[in-house]
C-alpha positions, 0 to 999 in steps of 0.5 A: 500500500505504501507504493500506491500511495507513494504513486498515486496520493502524493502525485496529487499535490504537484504543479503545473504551468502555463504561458500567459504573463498579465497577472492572474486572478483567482474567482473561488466559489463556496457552496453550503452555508458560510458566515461572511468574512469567513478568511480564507489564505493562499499559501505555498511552500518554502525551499524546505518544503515548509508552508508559507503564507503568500494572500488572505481574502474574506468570503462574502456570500460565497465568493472570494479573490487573489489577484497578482502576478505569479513570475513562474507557475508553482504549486499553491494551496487553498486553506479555510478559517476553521476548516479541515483540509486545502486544495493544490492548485497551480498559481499561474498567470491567467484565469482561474477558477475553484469551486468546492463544497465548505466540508468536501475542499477535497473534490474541489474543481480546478478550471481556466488555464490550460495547465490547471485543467490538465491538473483537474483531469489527473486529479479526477481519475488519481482520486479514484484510485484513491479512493480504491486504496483506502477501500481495500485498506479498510477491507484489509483491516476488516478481514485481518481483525476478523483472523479471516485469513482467505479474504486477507490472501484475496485482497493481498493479490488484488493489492498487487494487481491495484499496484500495477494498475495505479503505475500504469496509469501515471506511466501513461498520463506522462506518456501522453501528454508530453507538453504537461508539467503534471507529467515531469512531476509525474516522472520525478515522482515514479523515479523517487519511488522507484516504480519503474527502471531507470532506462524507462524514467530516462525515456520518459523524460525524452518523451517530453516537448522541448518546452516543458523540459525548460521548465524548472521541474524538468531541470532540476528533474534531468540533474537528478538523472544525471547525477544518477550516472554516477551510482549506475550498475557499472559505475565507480562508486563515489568515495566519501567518509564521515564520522564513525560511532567512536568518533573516529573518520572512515572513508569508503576506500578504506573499507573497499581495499580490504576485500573483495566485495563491500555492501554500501548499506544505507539504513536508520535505526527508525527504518521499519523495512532497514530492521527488517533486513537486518538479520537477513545482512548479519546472515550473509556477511557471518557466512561470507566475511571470510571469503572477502565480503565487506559492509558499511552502514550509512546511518541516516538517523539524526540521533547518536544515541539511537544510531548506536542502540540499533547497531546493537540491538541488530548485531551489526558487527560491521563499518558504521558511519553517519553525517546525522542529518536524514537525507540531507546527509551529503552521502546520501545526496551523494548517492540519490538516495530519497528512501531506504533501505537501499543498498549497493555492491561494489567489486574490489576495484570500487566498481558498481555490480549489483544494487539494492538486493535484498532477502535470498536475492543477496546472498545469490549475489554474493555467493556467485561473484566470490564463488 
């Protein structure tokens, strides 16, 4: 489920674009009772991704506001005083529209700028699948409180095929419409969550018109493919160091010279799916650290205290390093790394052989490469 959501949910709140440059305005509709004077803000997000008010506006009998001029197409929010929920929108220049019952800001309708209403149309159709998913989840839960054990197996395979589904449809919206900005956030989105390859993310993003791979998205979007070059199956590994629980420095390269193979593993102490794996790592290099296999853990904990409780608790006899700074750790930029566990094998020479293996599929690796 959470790849779903991953895919489908957080893709909802993306932006778009649009050509017109004489300043927008924005006309809002409230339907059902209201009090007039009722505030309501406009608002975006900061470089940290953190909200920001931009305009208020007071609703009289059901209507509202914001007129300005937007330089660039971004990502907006609609709030209302003293309600629940908001509506993403793209403050761009031109004519817009937003209409929405007072308790359902949710299935708000978009309308007036070409890149607004491509928004609309994806947004109608991912709110199905939205609304799928959280059914399923429901049923799921139902079924797993009831110990019914037939209907969990059913609804864990209508899962998969949901999954399927749900990917395929954002694969097919960013293939099909080329010249919308929705489809380079769709892109970027399928890339962060890993859904798809890395050769079909890249053809994606060739796919697209020469104008929406100017925009801002897009560009940001092809330095992050780039920069991917260099952790490719292939690659040299990109050296680094960093603090270790002792408070000494070690550098990849120092644990590289020492065998034949080394897993570059980044994990945290908070990670549920990094705990899972785990013992799954203690069994493989127990069984091959004679034979020339290495492991370093990349911590992206943000606590010394939990980072070290967990290599304890987990039996990690291996290298330790970690910056503690989450994701905003310079390895883990280093190595495109926005979620864990991910995971890299590297040969003797620091060269790229395998990634992210995990459960029977690394221990293979493994044992044929030092076989």
């Amino acid at each position: 489920m959470k790849k779903v959501f991953a895919i489908v949910l957080g893709i909802v709140f993306l932006a778009s674009c649009n050509s017109k440059s004489d300043g927008y305005t924005l006309n809002g509709k409230v339907d059902g009772e209201l009090e007039n004077g009722t505030l309501i803000y406009l608002k975006t997000t900061d470089s940290i991704n953190q909200l920001v008010d931009i305009d208020t506006a007071m609703v009289e009998n059901g209507i509202f506001s914001f007129k300005g001029a937007q330089a660039e197409p971004k990502l907006h929010y609609i709030f209302m005083q003293s309600n629940r929920g908001n509506i993403p929108f793209i403050l761009e220049n031109g004519e817009i529209d937003i209409q929405f019952q007072k308790d359902s800001m949710n299935y708000a309708k978009l309308k007036g700028t070409p890149q607004n209403d491509l928004f609309m149309d994806f947004l109608d159709e991912s709110r199905t699948f939205s609304e799928r998913a959280m059914s399923m989840q429901n049923d799921m839960r139902t079924a797993a409180q009831q110990r019914d054990t037939a209907t969990v197996n059913a609804l864990r395979e209508e899962l998969i095929e949901f999954q399927e589904e749900a990917k395929t449809f954002n694969v097919d919206f960013a293939k099909n419409h080329p010249d919308a900005l929705i489809s380079v956030l769709i892109i970027g989105n399928l890339m962060m969550s890993k859904a798809i390859p890395q050769d079909e993310i890249k053809a994606l993003f060739e796919g697209l018109s020469p104008e929406m791979k100017a925009t801002k998205p897009a560009m940001e979007l092809k330095e992050r493919l780039d920069s991917m070059k260099s952790t490719e199956i292939g690659a040299v590994a990109p050296d680094f160091s960093a603090p270790t629980p002792d408070g000494g420095t070690l550098a990849l390269s120092e644990v590289t010279n020492k065998g034949k193979l080394t897993l570059v593993d980044f994990w945290a102490a908070w990670c549920r799916p990094c705990r899972m794996e785990n013992p799954n790592i203690v069994s493989v290099y127990n069984k091959y650290k004679d034979k020339g296999f290495n492991v370093i853990g990349v911590s992206l904990d943000t606590r010394a205290e939990d980072w070290k409780g967990a290599i304890e608790a987990d039996g990690l006899a291996w290298n330790h390093i970690s910056n503690l700074k989450r994701f905003q750790d310079p390895i883990a930029e280093m190595y495109n790394i926005n979620a864990i566990p991910a995971a890299f094998l590297l040969d003797e020479n620091g060269v790229i052989v395998a990634r992210d293996l995990r459960g029977s599929a690394l221990e293979e690796k493994v044992s044929e490469l030092l076989n």
